[in-house]
Steps between C-alpha positions, in 0.01 A plus 500: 500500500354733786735318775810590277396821399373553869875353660702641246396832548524444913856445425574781331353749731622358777869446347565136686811371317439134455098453571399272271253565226187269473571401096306312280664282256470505169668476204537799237306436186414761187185588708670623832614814360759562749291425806744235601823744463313812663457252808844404517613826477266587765607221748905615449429803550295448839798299598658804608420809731390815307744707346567767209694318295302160571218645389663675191607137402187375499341760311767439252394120514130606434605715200658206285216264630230768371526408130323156595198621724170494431253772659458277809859446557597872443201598769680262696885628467355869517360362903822332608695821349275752688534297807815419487589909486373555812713293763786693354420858536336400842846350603688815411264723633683611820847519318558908413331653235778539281601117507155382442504655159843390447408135554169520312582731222617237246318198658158584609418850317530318163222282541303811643549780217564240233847626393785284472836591596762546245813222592751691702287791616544628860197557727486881422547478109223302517258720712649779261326342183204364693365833632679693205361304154320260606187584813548871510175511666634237775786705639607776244308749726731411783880589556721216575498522842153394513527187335591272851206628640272576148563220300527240734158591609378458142623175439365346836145642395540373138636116613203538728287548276583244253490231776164631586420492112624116462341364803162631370537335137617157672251228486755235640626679831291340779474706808477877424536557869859360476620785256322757589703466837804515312373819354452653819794383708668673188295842541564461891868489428541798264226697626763747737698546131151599309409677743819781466542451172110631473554786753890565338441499141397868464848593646688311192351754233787633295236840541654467905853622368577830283577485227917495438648764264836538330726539785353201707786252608505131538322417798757461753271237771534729820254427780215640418261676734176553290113684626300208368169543339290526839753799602690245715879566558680164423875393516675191366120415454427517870230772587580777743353610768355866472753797609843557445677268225831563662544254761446191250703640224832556697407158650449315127776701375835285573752700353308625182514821408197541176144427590300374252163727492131410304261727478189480269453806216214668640701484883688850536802659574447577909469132502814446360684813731377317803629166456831671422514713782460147723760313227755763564459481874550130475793497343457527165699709225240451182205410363410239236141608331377212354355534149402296162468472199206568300492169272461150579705357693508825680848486626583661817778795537537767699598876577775541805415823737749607711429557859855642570772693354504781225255396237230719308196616705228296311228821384157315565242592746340299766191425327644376214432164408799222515447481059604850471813441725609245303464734202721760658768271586538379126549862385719545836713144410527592116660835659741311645419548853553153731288442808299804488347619871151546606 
């Protein structure tokens, strides 16, 4: 029992297609309580390299095998589960954020938040009713741009953690060293990932934004230059270097004529007048001031400022904070004025 539990899980983690699985025979009888089908499922499924929707199959295995476990057998599905999570994020790892969560929102986050997806719902639905009804403490707090970075993070600590959990209940799992290898080839792996998530997730407060009034339109997905939480200037998420923002705007601008601005609440208006002065210069006609709104899931919209042309002179002061702009320019939009100007 500790060679196949000890091979199996080699297998798994190291995703060999074809390495045979040490397997003892024996026939299934009322007392095996599934321990016979769990292996099975456990050798077919180390048959192949790791993968979301591998993985999600054999989860799905697990779940109509459960009704038959014992407590021993269960301890033992909950290992091969945990440890069968973690080749697959660990594969995906270096893909972008964005696909990650794609891949592992209907496969991998299931097992990890213990929602199951509704048949036919699409990756975002999904995250929708996760964060929305279901673990508003996991990822309510966050807008949805966070969730590559946020929520991936949580489910990597959380699989983690239940491998962790199931190798210290096992009585039948040989070497320790073996796994706890696995465990930190894993950590090694994702550590760059945890690492920004940890130093990023303060910047994914809805709190970051104002908050988007009456007159706010659809978000429109200019490029956004943004002063980040440490007072860094960033573009197309690539940090500046300090002086003059004109340079790399006209340069990132291809053709484009509204730049996509976000600025936190408490941030005020001579910011704002400076990084239009430099926008205009570049070649820019307005302004896109990104905003959102107040409830979950705090959709993003924005205000346009003109840079150019005939529009109303926008009556705030310099010291006024970006929250009271966005104010003004409701009562300035419901007015009917378009594209009002700094």
């Amino acid at each position: 029992m500790r060679a196949l539990a000890l091979s199996a899980l080699l297998a798994l983690t190291t995703g060999c297609p074809g390495q045979q699985i040490e397997m003892v025979e024996r026939k299934p009888d009322d007392n095996d309580h599934g321990h016979a089908a769990l292996l099975a499922a456990v050798e077919a499924h180390t048959a192949v390299p790791p993968s979301p929707v591998a993985f999600r199959e054999f989860v799905l295995q697990i779940a109509q095998l459960r009704p038959r476990f014992n407590e021993e057998v269960s301890d033992f599905a909950e290992l091969y589960l945990a440890f069968s999570a973690l080749p697959v994020m660990e594969s995906l790892v270096d893909l972008p954020r964005d696909q990650q969560l794609h891949a592992l929102a209907l496969t991998v986050f299931p097992t990890a938040f213990g929602l199951e997806p509704i048949a036919g719902e699409k990756p975002r639905d999904y995250l929708l009713r996760l964060c929305g009804e279901q673990q508003p403490l996991e990822c309510k707090e966050y807008v949805p741009e966070a969730w590559p970075v946020v929520l991936s993070a949580k489910v990597r600590r959380k699989l983690k953690f239940r491998a962790q959990e199931a190798l210290s209940g096992c009585n039948i799992c040989g070497n320790e060293e073996t796994y706890t290898g696995i465990l930190e080839r894993f950590s090694d792996k994702v550590a760059a990932e945890d690492a920004f998530a940890a130093l990023n997730e303060g910047d994914y407060f809805p709190s970051a934004w104002s908050i988007a009034g009456g007159a706010a339109a659809t978000w429109s997905g200019a490029p956004v230059f943004a002063i980040d939480g440490d007072g860094d200037a960033v573009f197309e998420g690539e940090e500046l270097p300090v002086g003059s923002w004109q340079q790399p705007l006209k340069q990132g601008r291809q053709g484009r004529a509204v730049l996509g601005v976000h600025l936190r609440p408490d941030d005020r208006v001579r910011t704002l007048k400076t990084i239009a002065t430099d926008a205009s210069r570049a070649g820019y006609s307005e302004l896109a001031l990104q905003v959102r709104a107040h409830g979950f899931p705090y959709v993003l919209s924005e205000y346009r400022i003109g840079l150019r042309g005939r529009g109303k002179r926008i009556d705030v002061r310099d010291v006024d904070t970006i929250q009271i702009l966005a104010r003004v320019l409701d009562a300035l939009h419901q007015g009917g004025h378009t594209s009002p100007r700094l």
